[in-house]
C-alpha positions as CSV (number, residue, x, y, z in Angstrom):
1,X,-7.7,-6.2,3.3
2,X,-7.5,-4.5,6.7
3,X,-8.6,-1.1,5.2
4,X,-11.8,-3.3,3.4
5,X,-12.2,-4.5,7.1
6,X,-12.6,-1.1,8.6
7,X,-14.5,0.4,5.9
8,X,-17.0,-1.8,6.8
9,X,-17.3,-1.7,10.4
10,X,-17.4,2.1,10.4
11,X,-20.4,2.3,8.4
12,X,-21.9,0.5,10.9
13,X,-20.7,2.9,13.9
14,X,-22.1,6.2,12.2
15,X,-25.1,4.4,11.8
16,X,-25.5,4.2,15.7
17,X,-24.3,7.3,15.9
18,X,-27.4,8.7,13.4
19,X,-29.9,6.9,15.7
20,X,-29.0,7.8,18.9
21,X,-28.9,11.6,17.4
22,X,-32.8,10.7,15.9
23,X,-33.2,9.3,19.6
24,X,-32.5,12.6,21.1
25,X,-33.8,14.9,18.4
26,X,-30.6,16.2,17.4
27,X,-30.6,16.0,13.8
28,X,-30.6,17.8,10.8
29,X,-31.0,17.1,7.1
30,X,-27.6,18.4,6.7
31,X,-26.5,15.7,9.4
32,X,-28.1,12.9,7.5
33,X,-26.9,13.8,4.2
34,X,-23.6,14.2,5.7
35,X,-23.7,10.6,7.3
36,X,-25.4,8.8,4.1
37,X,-22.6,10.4,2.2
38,X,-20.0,8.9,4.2
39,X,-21.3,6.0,4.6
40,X,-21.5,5.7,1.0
41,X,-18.1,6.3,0.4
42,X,-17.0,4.1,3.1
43,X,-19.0,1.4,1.1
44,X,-16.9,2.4,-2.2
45,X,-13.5,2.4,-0.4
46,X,-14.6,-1.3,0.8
47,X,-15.5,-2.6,-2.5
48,X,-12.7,-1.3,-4.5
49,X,-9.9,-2.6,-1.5
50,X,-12.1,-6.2,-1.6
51,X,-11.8,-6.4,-5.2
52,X,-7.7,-5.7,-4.8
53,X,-7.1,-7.9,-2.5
54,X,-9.2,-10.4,-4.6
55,X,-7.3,-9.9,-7.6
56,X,-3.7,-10.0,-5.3
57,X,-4.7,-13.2,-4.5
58,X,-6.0,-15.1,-6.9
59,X,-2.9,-13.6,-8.8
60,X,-0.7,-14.7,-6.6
61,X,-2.0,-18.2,-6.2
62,X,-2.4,-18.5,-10.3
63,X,1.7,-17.8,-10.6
64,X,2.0,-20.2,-7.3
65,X,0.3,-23.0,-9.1
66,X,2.4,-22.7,-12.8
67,X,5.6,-22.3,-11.4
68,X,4.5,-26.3,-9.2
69,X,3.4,-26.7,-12.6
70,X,6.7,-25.7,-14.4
71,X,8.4,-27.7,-12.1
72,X,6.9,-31.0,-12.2
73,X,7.3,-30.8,-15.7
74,X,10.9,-30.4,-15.3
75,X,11.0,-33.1,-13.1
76,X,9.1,-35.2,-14.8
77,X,11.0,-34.9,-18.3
78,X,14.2,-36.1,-16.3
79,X,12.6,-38.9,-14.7
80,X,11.1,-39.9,-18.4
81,X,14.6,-40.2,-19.7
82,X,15.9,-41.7,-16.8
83,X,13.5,-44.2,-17.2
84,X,14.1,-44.8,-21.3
85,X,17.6,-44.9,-20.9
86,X,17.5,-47.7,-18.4
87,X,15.3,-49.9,-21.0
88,X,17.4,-49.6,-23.5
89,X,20.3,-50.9,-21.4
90,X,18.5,-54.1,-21.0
């Protein structure tokens, strides 16, 4: 998630970067394919590092939630015979 993080703040640095060299007349076409290039990737790094850590989690909290699952059954079919044998003591 950290690496989504800074893929998206750096974007946002070369972008400053561009304008202050437009501010000072310092750039080429070269320099602002370069940057849109980079930024690009930078944008494709992000989305496939969001979409890992998406899947991590929601993986992770799927197998959380069957295993609670799993175990409240368990539980629960030992407190049903618990319960079943006591009526029939009666």
């Amino acid at each position: 998630m950290t690496i989504s993080v800074v893929a998206g703040i750096i974007p946002i640095f070369m972008i400053m970067r561009l304008i202050n060299l437009l501010s000072n007349k310092e750039v080429t076409m070269d320099t602002i394919i370069t940057f849109g290039v980079m930024i690009g990737l930078c944008q494709i790094v992000k989305a496939v590092f969001y979409a890992f850590s998406m899947w991590k989690a929601h993986d992770f909290a799927y197998t959380s939630l069957a295993q609670i699952r799993l175990n409240m059954i368990k539980h629960l079919k030992k407190t049903i015979f618990k319960v079943f044998s006591k009526k029939k003591d009666r």
